[in-house]
C-alpha positions as a Markdown table, in Angstrom:
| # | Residue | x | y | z |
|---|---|---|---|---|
| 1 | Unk | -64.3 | -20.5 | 30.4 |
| 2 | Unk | -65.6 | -18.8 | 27.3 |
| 3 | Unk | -67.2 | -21.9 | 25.7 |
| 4 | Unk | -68.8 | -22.8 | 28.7 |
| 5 | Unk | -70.5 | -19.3 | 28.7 |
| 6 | Unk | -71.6 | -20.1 | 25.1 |
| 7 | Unk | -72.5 | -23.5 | 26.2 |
| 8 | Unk | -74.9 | -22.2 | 28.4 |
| 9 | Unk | -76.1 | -18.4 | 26.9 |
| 10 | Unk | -77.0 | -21.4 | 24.3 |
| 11 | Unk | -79.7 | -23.0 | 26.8 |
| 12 | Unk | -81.3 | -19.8 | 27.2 |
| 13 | Unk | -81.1 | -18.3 | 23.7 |
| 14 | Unk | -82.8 | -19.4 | 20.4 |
| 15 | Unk | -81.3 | -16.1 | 18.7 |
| 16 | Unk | -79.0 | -14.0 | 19.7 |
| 17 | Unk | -77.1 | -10.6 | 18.6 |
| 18 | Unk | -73.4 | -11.3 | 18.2 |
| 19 | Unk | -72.8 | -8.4 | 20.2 |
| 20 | Unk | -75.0 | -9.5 | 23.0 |
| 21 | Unk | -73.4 | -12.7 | 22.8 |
| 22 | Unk | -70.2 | -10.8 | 23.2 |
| 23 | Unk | -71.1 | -9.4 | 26.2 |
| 24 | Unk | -72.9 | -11.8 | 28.1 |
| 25 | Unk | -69.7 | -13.8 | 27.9 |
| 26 | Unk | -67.8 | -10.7 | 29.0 |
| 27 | Unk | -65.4 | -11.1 | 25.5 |
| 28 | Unk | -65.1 | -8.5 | 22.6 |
| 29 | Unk | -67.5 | -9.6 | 19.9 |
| 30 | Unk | -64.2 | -11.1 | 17.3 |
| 31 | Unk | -63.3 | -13.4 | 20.7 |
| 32 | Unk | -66.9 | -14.2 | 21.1 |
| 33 | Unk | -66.9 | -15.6 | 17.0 |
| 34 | Unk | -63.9 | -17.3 | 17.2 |
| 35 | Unk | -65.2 | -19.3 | 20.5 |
| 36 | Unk | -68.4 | -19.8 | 19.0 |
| 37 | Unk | -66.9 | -21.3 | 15.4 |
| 38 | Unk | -64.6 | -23.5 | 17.5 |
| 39 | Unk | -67.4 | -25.0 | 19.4 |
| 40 | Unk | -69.2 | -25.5 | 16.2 |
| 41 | Unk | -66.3 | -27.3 | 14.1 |
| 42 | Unk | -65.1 | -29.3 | 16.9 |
| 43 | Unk | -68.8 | -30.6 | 17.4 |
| 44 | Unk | -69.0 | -29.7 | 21.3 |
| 45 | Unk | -72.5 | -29.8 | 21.4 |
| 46 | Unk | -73.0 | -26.4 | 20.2 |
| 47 | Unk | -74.8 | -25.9 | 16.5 |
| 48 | Unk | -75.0 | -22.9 | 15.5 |
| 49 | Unk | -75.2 | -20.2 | 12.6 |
| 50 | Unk | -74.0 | -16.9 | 12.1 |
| 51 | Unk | -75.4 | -14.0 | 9.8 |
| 52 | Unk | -72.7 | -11.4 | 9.9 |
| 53 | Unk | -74.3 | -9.0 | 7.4 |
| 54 | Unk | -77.0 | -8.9 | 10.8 |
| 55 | Unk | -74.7 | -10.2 | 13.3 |
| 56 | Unk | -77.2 | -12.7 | 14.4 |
| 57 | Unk | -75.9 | -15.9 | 15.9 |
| 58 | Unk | -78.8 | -18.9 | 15.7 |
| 59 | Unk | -78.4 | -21.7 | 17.9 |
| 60 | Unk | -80.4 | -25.1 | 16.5 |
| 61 | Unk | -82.2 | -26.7 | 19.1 |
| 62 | Unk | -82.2 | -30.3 | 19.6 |
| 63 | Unk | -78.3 | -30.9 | 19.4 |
| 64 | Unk | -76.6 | -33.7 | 21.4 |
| 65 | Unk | -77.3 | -37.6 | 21.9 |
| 66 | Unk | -81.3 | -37.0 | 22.0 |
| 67 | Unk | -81.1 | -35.3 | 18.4 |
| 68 | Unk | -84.4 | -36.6 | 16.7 |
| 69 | Unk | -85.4 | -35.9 | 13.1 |
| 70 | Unk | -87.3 | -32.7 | 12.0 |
| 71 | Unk | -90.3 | -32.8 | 10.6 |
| 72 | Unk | -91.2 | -32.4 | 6.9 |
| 73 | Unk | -92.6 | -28.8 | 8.5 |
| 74 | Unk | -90.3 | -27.4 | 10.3 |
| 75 | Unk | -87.4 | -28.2 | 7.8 |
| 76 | Unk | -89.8 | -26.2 | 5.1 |
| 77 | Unk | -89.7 | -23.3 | 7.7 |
| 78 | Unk | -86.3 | -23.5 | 8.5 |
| 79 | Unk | -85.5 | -23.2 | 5.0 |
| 80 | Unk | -88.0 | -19.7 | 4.5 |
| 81 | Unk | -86.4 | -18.4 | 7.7 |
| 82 | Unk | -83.1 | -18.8 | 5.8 |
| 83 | Unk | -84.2 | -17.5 | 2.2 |
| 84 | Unk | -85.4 | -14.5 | 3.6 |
């Protein structure tokens, strides 16, 4: 039930706090990480990374079977998001 929660707090959210994430699933934050990392590794459908220094979770859109290429520009801003 938790990683359907995830799932779908992923629809809605680009961005989101661990801690929110946490309690929008109704789970301490360690039981929302652990959840989200499984979804990740086992490739559910769920993409994801997480900044703990900021506990920032950021979900990459365009997961799934309809997963198309990135542009040159967005990759280039992806990449500055992530250096900084």
């Amino acid at each position: 039930m938790i990683q359907h929660n995830i799932r779908i707090i992923q629809m809605y959210y680009g961005r989101i706090k661990l801690a929110r994430l946490a309690q929008l699933a109704g789970v301490s934050v360690e039981l929302a990480e652990k959840e989200l990392c499984d979804l990740v590794v086992r490739k559910t459908g769920v993409s994801a990374k997480i900044n703990r220094m900021q506990g920032i979770v950021v979900f990459k859109k365009g997961t799934g079977a309809a997963t198309t290429e990135k542009s040159t520009n967005e990759a280039l801003n992806e990449w500055n998001f992530d250096v900084r």
